[in-house]
DOKE-523075 format. One record per atom (N, C-alpha, C, O, CB): residue in one letter; x, y, z. Coordinates in steps of 0.02 Angstrom, whole numbers, plus 50000, padded with zeros to 5 digits. Glycine has a CB too. Layout:
<nodes>
AXYZ ...
</nodes>
This chain:
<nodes>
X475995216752651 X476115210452687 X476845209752704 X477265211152661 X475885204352643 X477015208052756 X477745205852783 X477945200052767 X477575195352780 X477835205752850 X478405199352744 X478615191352704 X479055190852768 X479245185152778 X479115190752608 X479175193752796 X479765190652843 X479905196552928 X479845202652929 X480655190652779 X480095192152989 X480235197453033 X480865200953045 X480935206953055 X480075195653085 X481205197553044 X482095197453054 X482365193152976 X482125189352934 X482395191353147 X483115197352995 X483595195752943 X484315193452985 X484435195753040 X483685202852891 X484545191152968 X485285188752994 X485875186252955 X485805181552915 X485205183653035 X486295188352963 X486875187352906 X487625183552931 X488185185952935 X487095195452877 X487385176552945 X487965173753003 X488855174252949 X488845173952888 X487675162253031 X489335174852976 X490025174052945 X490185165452941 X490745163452927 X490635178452997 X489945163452947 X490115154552947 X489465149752955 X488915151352978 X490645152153021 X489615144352933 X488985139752937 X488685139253002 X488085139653014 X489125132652915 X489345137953061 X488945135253116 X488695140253135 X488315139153182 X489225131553167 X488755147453115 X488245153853136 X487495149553128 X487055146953163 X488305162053070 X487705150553059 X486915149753008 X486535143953042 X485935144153054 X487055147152910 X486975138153058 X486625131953101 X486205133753156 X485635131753169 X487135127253133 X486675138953194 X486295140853246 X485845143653241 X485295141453259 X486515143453281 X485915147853221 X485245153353212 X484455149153179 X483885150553198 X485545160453140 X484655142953119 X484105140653106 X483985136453153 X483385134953153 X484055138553050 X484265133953192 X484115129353265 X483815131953318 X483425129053356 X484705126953300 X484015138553320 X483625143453365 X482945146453333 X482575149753370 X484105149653382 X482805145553278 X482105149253255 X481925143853246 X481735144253188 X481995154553195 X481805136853269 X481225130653299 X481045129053213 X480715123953207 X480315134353366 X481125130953178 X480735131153086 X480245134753069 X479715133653040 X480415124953058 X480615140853101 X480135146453071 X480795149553055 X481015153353098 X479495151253123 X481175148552999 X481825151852951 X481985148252894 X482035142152884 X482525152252988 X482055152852862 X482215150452789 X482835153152768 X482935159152778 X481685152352737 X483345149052733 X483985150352713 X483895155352632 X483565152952586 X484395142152706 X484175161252626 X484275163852576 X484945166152542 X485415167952577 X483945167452584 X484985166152476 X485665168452444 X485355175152391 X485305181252397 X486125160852393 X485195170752345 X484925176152306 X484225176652282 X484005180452239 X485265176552254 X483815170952327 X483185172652322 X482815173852283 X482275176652293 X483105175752342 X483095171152209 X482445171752146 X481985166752154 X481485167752120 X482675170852065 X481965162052184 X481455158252202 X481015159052264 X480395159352259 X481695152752204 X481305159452317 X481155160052378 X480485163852386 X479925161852399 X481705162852410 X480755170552374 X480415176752388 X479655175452334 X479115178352342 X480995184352366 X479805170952285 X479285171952258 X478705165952270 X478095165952261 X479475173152192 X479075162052288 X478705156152346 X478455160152373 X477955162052343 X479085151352399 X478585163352432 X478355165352477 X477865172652460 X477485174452505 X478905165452520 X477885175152419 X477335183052393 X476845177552358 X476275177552379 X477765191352317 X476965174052321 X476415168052298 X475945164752323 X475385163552299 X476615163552284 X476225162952383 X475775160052435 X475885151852423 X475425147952432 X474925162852426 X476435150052405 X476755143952379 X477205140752457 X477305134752460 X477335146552303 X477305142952484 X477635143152570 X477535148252612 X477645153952593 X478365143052576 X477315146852677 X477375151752735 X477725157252728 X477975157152672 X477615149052787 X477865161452754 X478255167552753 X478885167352830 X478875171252878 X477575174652757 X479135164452824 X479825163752884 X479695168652933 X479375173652917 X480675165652853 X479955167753007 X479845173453024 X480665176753022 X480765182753026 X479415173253094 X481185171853014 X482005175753003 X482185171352940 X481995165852920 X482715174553080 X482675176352916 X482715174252853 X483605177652868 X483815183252881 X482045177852787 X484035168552855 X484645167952859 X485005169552777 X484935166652724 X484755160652890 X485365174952795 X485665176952711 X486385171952716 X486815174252754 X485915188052695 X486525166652687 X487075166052682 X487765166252645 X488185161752648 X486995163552693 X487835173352602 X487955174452555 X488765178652571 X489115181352528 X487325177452525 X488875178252629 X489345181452659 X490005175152694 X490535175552725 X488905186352716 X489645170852670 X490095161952729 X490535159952664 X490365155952621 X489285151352762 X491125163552666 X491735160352631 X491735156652597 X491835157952538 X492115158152656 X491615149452620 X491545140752597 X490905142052542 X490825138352494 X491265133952679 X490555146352553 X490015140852517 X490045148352466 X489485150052446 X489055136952568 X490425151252452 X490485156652386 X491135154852346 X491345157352294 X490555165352411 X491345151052377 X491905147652360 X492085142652268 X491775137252266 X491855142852425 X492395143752222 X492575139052171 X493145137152189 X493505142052198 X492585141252105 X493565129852205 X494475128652227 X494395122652183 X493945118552174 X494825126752330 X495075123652154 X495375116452119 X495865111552174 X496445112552194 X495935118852045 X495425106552188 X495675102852249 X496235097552235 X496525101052193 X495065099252283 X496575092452236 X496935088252225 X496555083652185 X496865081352137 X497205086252279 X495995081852192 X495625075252149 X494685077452137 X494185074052131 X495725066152213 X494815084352139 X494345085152131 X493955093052113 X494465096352117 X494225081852177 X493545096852100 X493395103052109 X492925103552177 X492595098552190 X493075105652044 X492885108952219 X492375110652269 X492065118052228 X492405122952211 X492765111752358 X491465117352222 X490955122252223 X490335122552277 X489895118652295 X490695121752161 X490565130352294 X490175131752368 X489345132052332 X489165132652273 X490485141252417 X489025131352382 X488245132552370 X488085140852341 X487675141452296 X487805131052454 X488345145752361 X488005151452360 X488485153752289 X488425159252262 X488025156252438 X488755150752275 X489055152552205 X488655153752135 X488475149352096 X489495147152190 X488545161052128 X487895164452085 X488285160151986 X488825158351963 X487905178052096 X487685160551967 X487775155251913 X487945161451863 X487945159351805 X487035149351893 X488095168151866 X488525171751831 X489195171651848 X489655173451811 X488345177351830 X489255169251911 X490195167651923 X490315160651901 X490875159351880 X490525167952017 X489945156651902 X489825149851847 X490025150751800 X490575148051796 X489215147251826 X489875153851747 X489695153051685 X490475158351664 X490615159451605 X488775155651664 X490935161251722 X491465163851691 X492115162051724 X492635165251722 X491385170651687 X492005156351754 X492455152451800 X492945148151761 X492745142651741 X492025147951849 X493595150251749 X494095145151710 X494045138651729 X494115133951690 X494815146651719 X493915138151786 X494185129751823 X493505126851819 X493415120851812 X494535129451921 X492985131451825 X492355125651786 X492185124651705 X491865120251676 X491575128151812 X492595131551675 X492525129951619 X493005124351584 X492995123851523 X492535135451592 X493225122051606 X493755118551616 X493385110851592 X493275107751540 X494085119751696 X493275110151665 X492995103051696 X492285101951705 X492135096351727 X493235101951763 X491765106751690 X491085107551682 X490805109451638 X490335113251654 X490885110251713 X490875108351580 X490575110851547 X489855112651542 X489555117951543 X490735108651517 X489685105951537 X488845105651554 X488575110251601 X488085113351580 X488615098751584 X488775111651662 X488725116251705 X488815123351665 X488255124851644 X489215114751760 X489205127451649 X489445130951627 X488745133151595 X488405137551620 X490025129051598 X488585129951542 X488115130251481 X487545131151507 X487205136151494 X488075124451434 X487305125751556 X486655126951584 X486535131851622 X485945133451624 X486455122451614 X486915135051658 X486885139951697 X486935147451663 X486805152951688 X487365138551744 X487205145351585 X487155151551553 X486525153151536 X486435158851513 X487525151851501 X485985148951541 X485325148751510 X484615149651563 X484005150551555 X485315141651472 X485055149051612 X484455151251690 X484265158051671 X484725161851655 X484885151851787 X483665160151671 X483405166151679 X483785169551628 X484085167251580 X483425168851749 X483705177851654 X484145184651621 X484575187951663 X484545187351724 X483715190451596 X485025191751629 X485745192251679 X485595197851723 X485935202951725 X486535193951636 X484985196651764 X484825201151808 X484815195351868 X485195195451917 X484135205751788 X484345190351857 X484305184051867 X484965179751897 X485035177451954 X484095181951805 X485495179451834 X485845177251857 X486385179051892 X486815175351916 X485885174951829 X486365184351893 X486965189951936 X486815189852019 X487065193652061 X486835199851907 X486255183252035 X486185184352113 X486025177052129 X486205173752178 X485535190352141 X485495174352058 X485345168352091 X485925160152087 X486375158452049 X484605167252058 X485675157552133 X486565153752157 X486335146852124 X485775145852099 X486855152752270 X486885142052129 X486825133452126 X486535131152177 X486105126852169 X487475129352124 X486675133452235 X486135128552291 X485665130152291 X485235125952303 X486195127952360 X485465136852277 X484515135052269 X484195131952207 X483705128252201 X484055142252271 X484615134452162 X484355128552108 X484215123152118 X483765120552084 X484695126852064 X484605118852177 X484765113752181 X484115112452250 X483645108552241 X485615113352186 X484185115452302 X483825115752327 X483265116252333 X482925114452381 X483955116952339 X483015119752268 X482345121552245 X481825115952225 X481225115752235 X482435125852189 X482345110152187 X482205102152204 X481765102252135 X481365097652145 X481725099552291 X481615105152065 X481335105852028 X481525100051973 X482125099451962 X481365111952020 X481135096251942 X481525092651898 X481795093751813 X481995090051768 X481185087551901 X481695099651821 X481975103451775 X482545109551772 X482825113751736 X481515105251755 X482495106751834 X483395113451855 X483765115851814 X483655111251774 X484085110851893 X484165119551784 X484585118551720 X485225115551762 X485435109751760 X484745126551669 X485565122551809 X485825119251854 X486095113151878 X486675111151875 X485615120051874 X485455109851911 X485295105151937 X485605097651893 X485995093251910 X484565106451943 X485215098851832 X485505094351763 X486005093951762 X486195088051767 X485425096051701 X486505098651756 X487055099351743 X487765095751797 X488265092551781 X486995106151736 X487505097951860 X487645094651905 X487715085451912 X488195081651919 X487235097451939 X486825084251906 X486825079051908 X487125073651841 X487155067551848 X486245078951928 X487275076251798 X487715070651746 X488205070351761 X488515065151750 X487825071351679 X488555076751799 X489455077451825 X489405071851878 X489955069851896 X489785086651868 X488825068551910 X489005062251966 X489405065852023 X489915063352048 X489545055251930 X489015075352052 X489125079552097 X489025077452141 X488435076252150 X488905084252097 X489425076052189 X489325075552270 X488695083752313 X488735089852304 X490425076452307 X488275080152349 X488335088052399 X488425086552444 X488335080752463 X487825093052413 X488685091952487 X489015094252575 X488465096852581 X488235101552549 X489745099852598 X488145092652641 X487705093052701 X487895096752766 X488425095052792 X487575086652719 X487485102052797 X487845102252848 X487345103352908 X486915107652895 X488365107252839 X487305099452989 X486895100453021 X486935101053075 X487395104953084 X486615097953012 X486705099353128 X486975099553216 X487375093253225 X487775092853271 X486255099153283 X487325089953196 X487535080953173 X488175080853155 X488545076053169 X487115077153103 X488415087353115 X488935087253070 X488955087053010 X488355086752998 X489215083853078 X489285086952949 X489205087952885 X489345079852856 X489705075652883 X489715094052860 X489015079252804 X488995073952762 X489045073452697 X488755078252671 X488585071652771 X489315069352652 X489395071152589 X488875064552554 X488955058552567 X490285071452568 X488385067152509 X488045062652467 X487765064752393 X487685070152364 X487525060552506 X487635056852374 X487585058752296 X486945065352281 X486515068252314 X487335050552248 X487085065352243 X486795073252224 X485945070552215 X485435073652231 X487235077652131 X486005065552191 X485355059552164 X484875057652224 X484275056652225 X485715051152135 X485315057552270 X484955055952346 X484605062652385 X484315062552439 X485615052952403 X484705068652341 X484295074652379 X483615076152373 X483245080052404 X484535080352363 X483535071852321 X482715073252297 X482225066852295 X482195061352268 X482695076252214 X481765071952352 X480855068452367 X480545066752318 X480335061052309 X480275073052397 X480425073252263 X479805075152232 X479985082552221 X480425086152245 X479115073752277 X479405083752167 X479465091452133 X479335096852200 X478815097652232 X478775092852062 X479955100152206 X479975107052267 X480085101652336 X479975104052391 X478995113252276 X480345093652331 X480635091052386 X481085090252418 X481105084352403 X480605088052388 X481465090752448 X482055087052460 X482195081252508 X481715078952540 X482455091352476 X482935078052516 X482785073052563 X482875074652631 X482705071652682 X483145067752552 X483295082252619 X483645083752710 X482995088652710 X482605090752668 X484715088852731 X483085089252783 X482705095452829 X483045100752808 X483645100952819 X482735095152916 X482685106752770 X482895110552761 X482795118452821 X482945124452821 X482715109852698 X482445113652865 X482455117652936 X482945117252978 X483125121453020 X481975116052976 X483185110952963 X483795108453005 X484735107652964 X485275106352990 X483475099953030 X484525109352883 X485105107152871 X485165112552820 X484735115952793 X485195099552853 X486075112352811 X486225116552757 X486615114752710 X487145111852721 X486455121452775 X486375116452643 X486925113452566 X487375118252580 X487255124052565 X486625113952468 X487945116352610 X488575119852593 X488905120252513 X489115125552490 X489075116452636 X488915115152483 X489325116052421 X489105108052398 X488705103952420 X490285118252434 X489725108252329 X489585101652298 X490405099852280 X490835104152287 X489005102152225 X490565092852256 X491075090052243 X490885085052173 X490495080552159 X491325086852309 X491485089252134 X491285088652073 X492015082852032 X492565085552034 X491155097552043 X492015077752008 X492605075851963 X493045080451914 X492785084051871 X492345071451923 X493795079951924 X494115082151871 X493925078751804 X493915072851786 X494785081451884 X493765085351772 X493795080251680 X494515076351649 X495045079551645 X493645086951603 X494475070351631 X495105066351614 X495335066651543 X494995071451526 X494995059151629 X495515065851516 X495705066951445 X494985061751406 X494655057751439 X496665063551430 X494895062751350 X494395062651316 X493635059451356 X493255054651352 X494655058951257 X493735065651395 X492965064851440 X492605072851425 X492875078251437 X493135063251548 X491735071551389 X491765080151360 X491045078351388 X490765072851394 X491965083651258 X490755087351406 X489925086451418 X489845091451392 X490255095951381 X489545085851487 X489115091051375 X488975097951369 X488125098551383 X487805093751405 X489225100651290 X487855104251369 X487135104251395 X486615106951353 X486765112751337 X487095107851454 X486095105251330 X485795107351277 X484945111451321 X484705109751375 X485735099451216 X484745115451285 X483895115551313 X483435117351243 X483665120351194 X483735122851384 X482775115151248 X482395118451205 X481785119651250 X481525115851290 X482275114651138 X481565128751227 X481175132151273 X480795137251228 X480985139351173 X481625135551332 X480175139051263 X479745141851218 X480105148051190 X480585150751218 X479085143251250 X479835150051134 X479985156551109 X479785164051130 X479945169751114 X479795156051054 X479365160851173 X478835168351193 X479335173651257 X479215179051284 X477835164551247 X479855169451262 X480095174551335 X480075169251390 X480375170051443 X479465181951359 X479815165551380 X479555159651435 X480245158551468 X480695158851426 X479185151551398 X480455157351529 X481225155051540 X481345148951562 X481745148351608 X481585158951588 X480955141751529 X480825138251576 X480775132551519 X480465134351469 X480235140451628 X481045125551519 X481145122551460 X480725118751456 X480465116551507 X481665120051446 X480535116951396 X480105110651371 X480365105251367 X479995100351358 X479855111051312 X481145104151374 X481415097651393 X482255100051394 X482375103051342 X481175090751334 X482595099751419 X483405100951450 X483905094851462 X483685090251496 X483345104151525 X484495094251440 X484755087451438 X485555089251455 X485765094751438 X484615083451359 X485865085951478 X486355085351475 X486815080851476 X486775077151525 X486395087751495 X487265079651439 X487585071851416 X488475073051448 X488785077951469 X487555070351300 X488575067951440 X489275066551480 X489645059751448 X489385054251453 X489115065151570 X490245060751416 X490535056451370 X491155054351382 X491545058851397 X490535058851312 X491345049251381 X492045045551390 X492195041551320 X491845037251293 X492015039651459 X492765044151301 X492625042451215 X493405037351228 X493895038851263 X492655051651136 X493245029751177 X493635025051172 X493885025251138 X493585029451104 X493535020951173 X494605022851090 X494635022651020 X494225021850980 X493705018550987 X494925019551004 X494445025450919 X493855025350865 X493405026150869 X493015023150832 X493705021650840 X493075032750934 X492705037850948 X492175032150955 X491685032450917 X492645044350896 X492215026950999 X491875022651039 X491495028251081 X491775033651094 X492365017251079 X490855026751103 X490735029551155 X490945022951235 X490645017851252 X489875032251139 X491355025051253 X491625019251327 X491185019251364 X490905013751367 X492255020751379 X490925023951402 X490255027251439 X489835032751428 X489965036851384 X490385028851493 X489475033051453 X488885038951457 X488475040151524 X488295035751563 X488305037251404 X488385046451529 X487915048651571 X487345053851576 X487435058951608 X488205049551607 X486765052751544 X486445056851518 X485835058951571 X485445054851595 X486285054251453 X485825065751584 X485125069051636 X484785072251589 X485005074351536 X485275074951704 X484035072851620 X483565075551573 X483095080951635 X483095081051696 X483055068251527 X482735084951580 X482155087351657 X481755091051598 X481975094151550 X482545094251745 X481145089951616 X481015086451654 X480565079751636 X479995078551619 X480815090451694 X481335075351653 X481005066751642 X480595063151691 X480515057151680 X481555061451637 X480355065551738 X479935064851809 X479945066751846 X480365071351844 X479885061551839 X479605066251909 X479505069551968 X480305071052005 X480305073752060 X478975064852014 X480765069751982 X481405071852011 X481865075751964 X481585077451912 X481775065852033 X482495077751971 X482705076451923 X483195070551893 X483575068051934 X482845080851919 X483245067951820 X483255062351807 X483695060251776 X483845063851729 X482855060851787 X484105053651784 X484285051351760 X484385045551724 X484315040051751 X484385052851776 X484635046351639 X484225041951614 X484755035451596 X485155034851549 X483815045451551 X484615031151650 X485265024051656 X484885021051609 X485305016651601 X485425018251739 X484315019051556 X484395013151500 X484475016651435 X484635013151387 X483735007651494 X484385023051427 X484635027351359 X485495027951384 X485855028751334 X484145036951347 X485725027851421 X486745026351446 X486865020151429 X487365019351395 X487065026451541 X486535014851443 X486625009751445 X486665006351355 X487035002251328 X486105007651496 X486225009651338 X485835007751248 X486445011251182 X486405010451121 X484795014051234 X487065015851228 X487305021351204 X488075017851223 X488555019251187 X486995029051240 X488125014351269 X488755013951295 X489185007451254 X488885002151244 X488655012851379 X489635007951241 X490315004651178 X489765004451141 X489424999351138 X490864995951185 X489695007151124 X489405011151023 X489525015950989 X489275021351006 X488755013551007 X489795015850950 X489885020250903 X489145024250889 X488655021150867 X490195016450840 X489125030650904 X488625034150910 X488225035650827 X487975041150817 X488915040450950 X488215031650788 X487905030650712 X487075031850714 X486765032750766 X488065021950681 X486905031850676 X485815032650688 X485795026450705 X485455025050754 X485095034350606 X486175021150669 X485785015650713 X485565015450810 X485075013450841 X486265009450699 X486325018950833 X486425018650896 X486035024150921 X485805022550975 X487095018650914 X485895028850909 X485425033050918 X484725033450909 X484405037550941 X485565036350896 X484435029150866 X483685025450885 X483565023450910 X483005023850935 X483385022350869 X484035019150929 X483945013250985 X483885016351045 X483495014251087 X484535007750992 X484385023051060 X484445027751134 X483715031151135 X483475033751185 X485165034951134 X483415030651074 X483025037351076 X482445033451090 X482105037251124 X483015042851006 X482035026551081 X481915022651084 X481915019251164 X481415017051191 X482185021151038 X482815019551202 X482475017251269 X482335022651312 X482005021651363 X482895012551308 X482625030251291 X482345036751344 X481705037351324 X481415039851372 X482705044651339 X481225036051267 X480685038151269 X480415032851337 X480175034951390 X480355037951192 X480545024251316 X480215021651372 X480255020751449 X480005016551487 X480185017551358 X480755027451459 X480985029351547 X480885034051549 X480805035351608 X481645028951582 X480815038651518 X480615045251549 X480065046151568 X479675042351540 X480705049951516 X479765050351611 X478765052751616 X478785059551591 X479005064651619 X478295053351711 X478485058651526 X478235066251509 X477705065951494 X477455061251463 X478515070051458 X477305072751520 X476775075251537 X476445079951481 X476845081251435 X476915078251596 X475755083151473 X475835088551463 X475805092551510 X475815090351567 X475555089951426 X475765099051500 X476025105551548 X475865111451502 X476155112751449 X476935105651571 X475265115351536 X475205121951511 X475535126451497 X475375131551466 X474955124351532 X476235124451530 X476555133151541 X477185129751496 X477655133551483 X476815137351648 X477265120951462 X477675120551443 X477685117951372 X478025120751329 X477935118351484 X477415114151362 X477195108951322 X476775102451309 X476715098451355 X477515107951316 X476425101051235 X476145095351260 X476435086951259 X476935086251223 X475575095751229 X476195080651292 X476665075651289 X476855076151217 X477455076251200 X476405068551312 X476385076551175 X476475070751088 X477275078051077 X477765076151045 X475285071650984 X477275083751099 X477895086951081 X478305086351115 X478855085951089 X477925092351073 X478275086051165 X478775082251208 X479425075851199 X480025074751209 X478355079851245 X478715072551168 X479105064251159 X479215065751080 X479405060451054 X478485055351179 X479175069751042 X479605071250982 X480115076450963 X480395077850910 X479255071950942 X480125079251038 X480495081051040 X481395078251078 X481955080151064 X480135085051053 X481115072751131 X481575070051165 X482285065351110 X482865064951130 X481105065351217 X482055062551049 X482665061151017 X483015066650995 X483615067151005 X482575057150966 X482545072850952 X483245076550938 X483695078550988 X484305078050980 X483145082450906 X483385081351051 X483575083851110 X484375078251116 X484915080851130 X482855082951177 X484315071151104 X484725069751141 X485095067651062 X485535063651078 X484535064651209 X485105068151015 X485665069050960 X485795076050941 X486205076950895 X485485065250894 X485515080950969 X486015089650981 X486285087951050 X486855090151050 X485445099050988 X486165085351103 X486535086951158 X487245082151145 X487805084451150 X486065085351231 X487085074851127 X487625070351112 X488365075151080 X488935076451097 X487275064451052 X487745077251002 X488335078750959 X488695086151001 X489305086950999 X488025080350867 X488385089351025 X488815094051044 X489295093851092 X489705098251102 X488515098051057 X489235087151129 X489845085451169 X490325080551140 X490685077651181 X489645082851232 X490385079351081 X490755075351046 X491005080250996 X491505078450964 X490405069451020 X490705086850982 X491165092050942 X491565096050961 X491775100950930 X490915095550911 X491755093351045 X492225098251088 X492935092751084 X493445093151119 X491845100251186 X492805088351039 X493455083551047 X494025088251004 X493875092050957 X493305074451007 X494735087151030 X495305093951010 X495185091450930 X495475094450884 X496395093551049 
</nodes>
């Protein structure tokens, strides 16, 4: 079977624009294609008839430490992630989760924007991203746009842009400030499985007297998107992170999240006993990165 007719490898976005403007939506954008290709041999999506590699466009392979901010390009493989000073830096959570995608065969090709793109609510990626409060760069015949990272997702394998018409160039990420720490936790089957039974990642702004000031905690998969959980932040925020304050968190994420069971993952009743420890290992491990 032919998964595809043509290949094309534009040097810049507005190549890549063109070319998917010119194949009417019969093209699909590729980097490293651990998903894609298997969509498509699956019988999970059409088979493209050109298939845009954009793995060669400067900008979007790109990590830069900007004036007020970090830029990470889309096609940036989550093994140059995971050894990047300036995200290890200021991402932790990122960092971590991306160490845990697949095997380093896996991760030696597959990138952040398809993770991201892939629209799964269990991304590791994706998670990681979304607690950092990541901008993404849009880019289309229209011009490029910058939006919350939260605003990209439909539904499981959705997104909000045309992905016939548009391209994730990259993301825009916050400098970490002084006692601001994340980090990213997963628990996943034992069998080899690469794919978690629940994934979290927390984000901390610590007050005197190891106040928690704020919080920002993502989960996946907590519903049909991926999620974030504003009344377990809210239940968590100027508290001293004690069991009391942590029942109470564990207590309002059970009653916002949607967990399911799932054959390939877990069932609810483990799920939802699993979701407090999940989020007093992910807490504490971003509160044991304090100097």
């Amino acid at each position: 079977m032919r998964m595809w007719n043509s290949y094309a490898q534009p040097a810049n976005v507005e190549q890549a624009l063109q070319a998917l403007n010119d194949a009417q939506g019969h093209a699909a954008i590729i980097a490293g294609g651990t998903d894609l290709l298997l969509d498509i041999d699956q019988g999970r999506r059409p088979a493209p008839d050109l298939l845009i590699d954009v793995t060669c466009i400067n900008e979007m392979g790109e990590v830069r430490l900007e004036e007020d901010h970090i830029y990470l390009g889309a096609a940036v493989t989550h093994k140059a992630i995971t050894t990047n000073p300036i995200l290890m830096e200021h991402a932790a959570c990122l960092v971590e989760g991306c160490a845990l995608i697949g095997g380093p065969q896996v991760r030696n090709v597959a990138t952040i924007g398809g993770n991201v793109a892939h629209a799964l609510p269990a991304g590791d990626g994706t998670i990681g991203l979304l607690v950092l409060d990541a901008q993404a760069l849009l880019a289309g015949v229209m011009g490029r746009t910058w939006k919350p990272l939260a605003k990209l997702f439909a539904g499981p394998g959705e997104t909000t842009f045309d992905r016939s018409q548009e391209i994730l160039v990259g993301f825009k990420l916050p400098l970490r400030e002084p006692n601001e720490y994340s980090a990213f936790q997963r628990i996943m089957r034992p069998q080899g499985v690469a794919i978690a039974i629940l994934n979290m990642a927390v984000w901390v702004k610590l007050a005197p007297a190891s106040t928690l000031e704020s919080v920002r905690i993502a989960v996946g998969p907590g519903g049909p998107v991926p999620f974030r959980a504003h009344a377990t932040e809210a239940a968590l925020a100027d508290r001293t992170p004690d069991a009391e304050a942590l029942a109470q968190a564990t207590k309002a994420l059970l009653g916002e999240i949607q967990l399911r069971t799932s054959k390939h993952r877990a069932s609810l009743a483990y799920r939802q006993h699993l979701a407090g420890i999940l989020l007093e290992r992910t807490l504490g491990a971003a509160l044991s990165k304090q100097a």
